[in-house]
C-alpha beads as a LAMMPS data file, in Angstrom:
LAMMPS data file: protein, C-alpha beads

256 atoms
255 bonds

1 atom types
1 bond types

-500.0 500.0 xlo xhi
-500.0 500.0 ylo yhi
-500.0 500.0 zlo zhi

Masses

1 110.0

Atoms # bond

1 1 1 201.688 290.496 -406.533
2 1 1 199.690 293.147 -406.449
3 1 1 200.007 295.168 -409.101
4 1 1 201.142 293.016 -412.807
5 1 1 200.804 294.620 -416.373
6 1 1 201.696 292.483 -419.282
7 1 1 202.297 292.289 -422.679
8 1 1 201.588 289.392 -424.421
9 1 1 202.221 289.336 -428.182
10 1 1 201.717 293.225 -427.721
11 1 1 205.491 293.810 -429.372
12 1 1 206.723 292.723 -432.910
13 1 1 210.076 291.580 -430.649
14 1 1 209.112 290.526 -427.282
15 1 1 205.971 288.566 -427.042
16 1 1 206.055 288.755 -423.361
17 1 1 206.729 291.851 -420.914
18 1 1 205.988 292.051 -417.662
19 1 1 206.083 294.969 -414.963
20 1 1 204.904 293.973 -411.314
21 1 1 204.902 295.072 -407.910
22 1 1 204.727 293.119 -405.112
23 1 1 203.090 294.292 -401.773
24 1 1 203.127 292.539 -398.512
25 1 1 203.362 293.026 -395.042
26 1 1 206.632 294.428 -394.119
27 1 1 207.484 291.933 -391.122
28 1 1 206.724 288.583 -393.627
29 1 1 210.497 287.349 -394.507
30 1 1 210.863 286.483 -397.850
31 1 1 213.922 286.224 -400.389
32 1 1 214.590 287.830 -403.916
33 1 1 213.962 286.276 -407.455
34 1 1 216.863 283.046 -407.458
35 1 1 217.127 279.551 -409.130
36 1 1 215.595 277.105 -406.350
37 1 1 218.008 274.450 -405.188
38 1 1 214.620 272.056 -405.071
39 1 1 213.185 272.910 -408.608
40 1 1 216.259 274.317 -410.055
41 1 1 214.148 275.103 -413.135
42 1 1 212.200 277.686 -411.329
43 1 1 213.535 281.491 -411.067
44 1 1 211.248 282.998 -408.805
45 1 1 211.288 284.982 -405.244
46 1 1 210.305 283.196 -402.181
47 1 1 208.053 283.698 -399.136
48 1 1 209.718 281.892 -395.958
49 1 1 206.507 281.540 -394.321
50 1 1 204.492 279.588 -396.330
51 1 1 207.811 278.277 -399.236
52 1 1 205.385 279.759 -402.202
53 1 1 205.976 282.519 -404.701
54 1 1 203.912 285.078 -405.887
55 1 1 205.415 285.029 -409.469
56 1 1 208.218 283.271 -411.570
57 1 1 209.415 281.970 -414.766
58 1 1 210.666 278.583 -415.715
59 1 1 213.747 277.557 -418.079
60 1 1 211.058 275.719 -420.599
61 1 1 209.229 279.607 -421.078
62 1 1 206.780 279.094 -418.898
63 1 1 205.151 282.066 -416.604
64 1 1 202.570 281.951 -413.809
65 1 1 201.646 284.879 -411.045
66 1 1 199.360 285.827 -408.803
67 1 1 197.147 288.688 -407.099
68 1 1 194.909 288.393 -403.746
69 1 1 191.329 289.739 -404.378
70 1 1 190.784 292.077 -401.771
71 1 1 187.493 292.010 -399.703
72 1 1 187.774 291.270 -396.365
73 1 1 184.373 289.664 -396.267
74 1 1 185.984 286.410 -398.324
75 1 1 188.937 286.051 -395.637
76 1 1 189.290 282.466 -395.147
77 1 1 191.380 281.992 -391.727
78 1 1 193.256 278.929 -392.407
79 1 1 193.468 278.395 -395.449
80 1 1 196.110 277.147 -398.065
81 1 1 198.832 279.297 -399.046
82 1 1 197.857 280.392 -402.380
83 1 1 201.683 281.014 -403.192
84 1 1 201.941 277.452 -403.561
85 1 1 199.702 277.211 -406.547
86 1 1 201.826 279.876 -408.473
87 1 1 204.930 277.349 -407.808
88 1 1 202.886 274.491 -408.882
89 1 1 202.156 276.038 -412.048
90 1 1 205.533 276.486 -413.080
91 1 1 206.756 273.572 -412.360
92 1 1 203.969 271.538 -414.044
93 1 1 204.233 270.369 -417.612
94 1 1 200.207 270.845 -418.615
95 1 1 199.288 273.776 -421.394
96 1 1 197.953 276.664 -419.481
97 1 1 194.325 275.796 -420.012
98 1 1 194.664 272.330 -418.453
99 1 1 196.916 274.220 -415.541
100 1 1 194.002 276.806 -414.807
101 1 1 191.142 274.442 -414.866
102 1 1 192.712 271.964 -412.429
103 1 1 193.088 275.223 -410.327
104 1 1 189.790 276.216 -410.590
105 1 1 188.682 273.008 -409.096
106 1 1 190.473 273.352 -405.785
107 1 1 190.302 277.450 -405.689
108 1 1 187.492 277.833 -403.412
109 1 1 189.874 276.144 -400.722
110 1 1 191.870 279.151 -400.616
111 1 1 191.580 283.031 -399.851
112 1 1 190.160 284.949 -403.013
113 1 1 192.693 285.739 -406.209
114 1 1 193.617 285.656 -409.738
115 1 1 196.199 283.246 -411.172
116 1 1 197.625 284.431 -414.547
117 1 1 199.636 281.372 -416.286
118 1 1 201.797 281.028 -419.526
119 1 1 203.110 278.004 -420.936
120 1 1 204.885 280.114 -423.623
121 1 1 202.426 279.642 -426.220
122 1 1 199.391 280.803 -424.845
123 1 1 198.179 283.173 -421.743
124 1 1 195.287 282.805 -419.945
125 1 1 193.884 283.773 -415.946
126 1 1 191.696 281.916 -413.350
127 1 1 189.118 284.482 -411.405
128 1 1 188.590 282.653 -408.040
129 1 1 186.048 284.916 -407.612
130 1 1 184.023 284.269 -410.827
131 1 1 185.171 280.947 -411.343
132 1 1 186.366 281.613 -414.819
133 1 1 189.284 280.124 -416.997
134 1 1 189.705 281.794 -420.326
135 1 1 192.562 282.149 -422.390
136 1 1 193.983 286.160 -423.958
137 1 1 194.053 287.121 -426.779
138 1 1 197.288 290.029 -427.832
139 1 1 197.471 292.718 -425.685
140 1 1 198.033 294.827 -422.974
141 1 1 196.293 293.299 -419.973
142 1 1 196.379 295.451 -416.266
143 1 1 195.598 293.290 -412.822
144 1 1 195.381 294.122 -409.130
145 1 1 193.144 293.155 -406.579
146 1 1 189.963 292.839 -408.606
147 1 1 189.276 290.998 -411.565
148 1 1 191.467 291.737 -414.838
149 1 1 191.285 295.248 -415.714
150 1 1 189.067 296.695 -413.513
151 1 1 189.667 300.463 -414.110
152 1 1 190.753 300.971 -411.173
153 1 1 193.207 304.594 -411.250
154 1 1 196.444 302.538 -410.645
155 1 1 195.646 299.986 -413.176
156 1 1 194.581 302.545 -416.045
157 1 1 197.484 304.878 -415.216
158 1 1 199.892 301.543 -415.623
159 1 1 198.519 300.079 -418.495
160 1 1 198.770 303.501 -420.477
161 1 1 202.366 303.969 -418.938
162 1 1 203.265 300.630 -419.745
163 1 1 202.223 300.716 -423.388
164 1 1 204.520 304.057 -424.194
165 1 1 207.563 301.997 -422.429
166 1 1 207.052 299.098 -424.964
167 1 1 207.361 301.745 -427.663
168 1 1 210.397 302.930 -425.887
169 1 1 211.757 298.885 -425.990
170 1 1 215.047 297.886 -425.763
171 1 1 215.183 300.943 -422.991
172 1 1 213.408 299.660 -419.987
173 1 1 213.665 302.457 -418.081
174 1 1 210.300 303.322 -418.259
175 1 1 209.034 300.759 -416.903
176 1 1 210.649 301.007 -413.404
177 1 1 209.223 304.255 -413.250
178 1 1 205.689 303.239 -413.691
179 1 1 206.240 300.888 -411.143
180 1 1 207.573 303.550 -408.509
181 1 1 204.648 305.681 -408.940
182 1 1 203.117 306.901 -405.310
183 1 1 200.890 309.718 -406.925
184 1 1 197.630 308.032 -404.465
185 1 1 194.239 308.360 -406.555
186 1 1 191.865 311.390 -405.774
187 1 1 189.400 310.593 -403.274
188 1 1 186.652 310.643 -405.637
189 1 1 188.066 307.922 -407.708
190 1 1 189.138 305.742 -404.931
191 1 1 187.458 302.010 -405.166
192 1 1 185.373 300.238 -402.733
193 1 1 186.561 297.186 -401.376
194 1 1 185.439 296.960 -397.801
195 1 1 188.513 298.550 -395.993
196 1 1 188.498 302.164 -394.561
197 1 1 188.868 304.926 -396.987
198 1 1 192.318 305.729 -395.230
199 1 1 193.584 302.434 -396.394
200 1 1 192.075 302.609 -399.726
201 1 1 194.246 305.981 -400.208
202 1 1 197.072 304.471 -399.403
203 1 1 196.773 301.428 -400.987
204 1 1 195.618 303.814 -404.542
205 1 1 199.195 304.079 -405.938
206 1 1 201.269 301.426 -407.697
207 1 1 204.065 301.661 -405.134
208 1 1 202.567 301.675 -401.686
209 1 1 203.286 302.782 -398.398
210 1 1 201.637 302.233 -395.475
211 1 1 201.941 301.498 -391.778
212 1 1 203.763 297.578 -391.797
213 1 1 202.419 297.129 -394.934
214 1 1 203.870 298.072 -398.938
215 1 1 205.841 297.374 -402.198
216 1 1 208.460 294.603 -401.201
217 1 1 209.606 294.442 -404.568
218 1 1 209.619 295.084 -408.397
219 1 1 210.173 292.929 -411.276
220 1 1 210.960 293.284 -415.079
221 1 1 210.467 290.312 -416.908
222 1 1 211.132 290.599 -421.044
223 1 1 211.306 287.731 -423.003
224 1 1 212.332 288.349 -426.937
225 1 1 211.705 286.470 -429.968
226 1 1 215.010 283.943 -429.655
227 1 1 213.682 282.866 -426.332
228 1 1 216.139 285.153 -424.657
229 1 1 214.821 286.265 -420.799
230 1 1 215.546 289.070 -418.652
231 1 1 214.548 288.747 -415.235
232 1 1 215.088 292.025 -413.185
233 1 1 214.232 292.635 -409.604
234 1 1 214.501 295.899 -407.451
235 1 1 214.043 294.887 -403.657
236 1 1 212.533 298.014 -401.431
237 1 1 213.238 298.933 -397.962
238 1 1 210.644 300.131 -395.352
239 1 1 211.388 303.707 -396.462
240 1 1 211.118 302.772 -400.061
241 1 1 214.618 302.865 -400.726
242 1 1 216.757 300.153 -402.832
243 1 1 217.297 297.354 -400.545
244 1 1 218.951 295.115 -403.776
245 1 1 218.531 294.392 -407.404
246 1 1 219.077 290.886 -409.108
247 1 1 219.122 290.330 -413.283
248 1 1 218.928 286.848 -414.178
249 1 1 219.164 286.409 -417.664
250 1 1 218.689 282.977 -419.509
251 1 1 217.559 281.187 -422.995
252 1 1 214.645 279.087 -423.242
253 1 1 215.372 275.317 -423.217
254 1 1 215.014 274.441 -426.363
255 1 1 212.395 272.390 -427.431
256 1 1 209.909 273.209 -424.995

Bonds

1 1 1 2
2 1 2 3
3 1 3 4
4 1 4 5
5 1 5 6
6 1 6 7
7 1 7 8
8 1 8 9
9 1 9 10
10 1 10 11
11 1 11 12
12 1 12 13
13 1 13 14
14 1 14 15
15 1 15 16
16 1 16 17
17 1 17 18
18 1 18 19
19 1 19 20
20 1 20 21
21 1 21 22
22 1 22 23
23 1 23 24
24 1 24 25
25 1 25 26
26 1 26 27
27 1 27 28
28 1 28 29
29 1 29 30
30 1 30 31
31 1 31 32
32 1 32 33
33 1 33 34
34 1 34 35
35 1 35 36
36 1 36 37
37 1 37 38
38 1 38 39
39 1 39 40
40 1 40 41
41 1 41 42
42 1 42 43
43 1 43 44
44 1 44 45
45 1 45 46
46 1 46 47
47 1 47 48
48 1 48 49
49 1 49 50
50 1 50 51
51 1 51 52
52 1 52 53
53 1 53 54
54 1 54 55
55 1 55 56
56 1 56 57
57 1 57 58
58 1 58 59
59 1 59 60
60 1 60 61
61 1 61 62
62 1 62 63
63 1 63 64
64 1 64 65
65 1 65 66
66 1 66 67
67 1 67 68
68 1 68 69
69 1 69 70
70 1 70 71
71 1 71 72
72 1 72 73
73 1 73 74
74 1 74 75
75 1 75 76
76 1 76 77
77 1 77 78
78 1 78 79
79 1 79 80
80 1 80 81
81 1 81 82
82 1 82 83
83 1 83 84
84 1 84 85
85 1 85 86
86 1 86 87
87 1 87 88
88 1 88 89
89 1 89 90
90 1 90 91
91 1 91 92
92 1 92 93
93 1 93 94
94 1 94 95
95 1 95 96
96 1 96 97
97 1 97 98
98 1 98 99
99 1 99 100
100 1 100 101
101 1 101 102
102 1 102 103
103 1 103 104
104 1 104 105
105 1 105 106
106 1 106 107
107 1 107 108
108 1 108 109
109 1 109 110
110 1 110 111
111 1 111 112
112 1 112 113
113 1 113 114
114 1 114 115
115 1 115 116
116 1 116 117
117 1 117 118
118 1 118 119
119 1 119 120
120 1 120 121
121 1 121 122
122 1 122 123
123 1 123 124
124 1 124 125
125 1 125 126
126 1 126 127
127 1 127 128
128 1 128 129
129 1 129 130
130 1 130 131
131 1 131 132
132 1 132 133
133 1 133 134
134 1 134 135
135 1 135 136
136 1 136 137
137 1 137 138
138 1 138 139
139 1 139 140
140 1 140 141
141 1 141 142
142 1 142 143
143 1 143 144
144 1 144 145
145 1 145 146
146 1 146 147
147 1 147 148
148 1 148 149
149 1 149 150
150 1 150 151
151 1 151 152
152 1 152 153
153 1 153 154
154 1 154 155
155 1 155 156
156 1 156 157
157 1 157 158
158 1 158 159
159 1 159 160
160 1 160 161
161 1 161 162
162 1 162 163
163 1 163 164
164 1 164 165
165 1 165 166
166 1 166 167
167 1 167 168
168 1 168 169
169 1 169 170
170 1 170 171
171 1 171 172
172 1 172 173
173 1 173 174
174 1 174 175
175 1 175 176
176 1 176 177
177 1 177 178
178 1 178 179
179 1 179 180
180 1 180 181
181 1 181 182
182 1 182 183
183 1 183 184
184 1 184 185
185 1 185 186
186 1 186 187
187 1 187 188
188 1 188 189
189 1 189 190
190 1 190 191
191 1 191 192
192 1 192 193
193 1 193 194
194 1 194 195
195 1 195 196
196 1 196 197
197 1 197 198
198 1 198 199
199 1 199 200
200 1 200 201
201 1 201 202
202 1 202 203
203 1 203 204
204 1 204 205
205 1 205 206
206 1 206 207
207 1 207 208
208 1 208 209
209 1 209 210
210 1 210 211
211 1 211 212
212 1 212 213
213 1 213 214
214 1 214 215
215 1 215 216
216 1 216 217
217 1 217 218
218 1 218 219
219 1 219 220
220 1 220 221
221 1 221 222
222 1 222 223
223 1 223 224
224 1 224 225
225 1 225 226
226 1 226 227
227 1 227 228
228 1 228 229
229 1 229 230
230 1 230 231
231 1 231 232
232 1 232 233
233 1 233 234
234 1 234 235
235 1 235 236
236 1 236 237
237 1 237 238
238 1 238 239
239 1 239 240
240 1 240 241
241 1 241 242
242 1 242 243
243 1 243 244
244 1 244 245
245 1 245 246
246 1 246 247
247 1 247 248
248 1 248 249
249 1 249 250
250 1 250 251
251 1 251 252
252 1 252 253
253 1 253 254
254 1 254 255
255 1 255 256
């Protein structure tokens, strides 16, 4: 992912929301949020090249998903698909403190991100770049490709977005839209993250568009009180058009 907000324990009725974007290279295949045939407890999307995800759910309530960090000077040719470590999160049964810590042993193997995990009873995120594992307290929390909300104009403009859809809960239109935003930041406010400031305008709004390169997809996750899950996905074309859109919907094992 590149873009996540989420909710957690932000909403007297659902404890977790999620609204993400996903950007990628245009030519890397990949497949839409579906129940795996080999972890059939996993809902989650699928890259073909490397058989990771960049975000799913499990049956049990659990939650993991991922952003790259984006400075070219920590490109690590070679290295590990970090897609794998999302998978491995949901389908392992350790809290989400034990899951991020035995992460953030192994994370300086791979290319430079932040892993957010849930194990339904607590949140917490893995920095590669800082080497920290701490768990969240309630809130609204905004991530891209810097640490956890840096104020970056895409990330400030969701997170305020995103908390007038909660209010707006269960109507999740809003949400979509904040996700479809291509207003690119002003110049002035642009970040600096080592790429030309051509790229850096185009990669400035939540839903990008660039040359090979942009918002694959969009998910909705919302989880209620009775452990009851919506999983919605909008799949984009290269002009930005709906491609597809899944809904999964499920109950929470009970028990876990």
């Amino acid at each position: 992912m590149c873009l996540i907000v989420v909710g957690w324990q932000a909403h007297p009725d659902y404890p977790l929301v999620v609204a993400a974007n996903r950007d990628e290279f245009l030519a890397r295949p990949a497949v839409p949020a579906h129940w795996w045939t080999d972890a059939p407890d996993l809902l989650a999307g699928r890259d073909l090249e490397a058989g990771g995800t960049w975000m799913g759910v499990g049956r049990n309530g659990r939650f993991a998903a991922l952003t790259n960090y984006r400075d070219p000077t920590l490109h690590r040719p070679g290295a590990p698909s970090r897609g794998t470590l999302v998978r491995d999160c949901l389908t392992g049964s350790d809290d989400a403190t034990a899951c991020l810590r035995a992460v953030a042993e192994v994370s300086a193997q791979y290319a430079a991100f932040n892993l957010l995990v849930s194990d339904g009873r607590q949140l917490g995120i893995h920095e590669s770049t800082t080497g920290s594992v701490r768990l969240l307290e309630p809130g609204i929390y905004g991530l891209s490709n810097h640490v956890l909300d840096t104020p970056w104009p895409k990330v400030k403009r969701a997170r305020e977005r995103f908390a007038v859809a909660l209010g707006r809960l269960p109507d999740a239109d809003a949400f979509l839209e904040l996700l479809r935003d291509d207003e690119p930041a002003p110049d002035h406010h642009l970040p600096e993250t080592g790429v030309s400031e051509e790229w850096e305008r185009w990669l400035s709004p939540a839903f990008i568009r660039a040359p090979g390169y942009g918002t694959r997809c969009s998910t909705l996750i919302l989880q209620d009180q009775g452990g009851n899950v919506t999983f919605r996905e909008w799949t984009w074309n290269d002009r930005g058009e709906c491609a597809s859109e899944v809904v999964h919907r499920f109950v929470v094992a009970a028990g876990d």
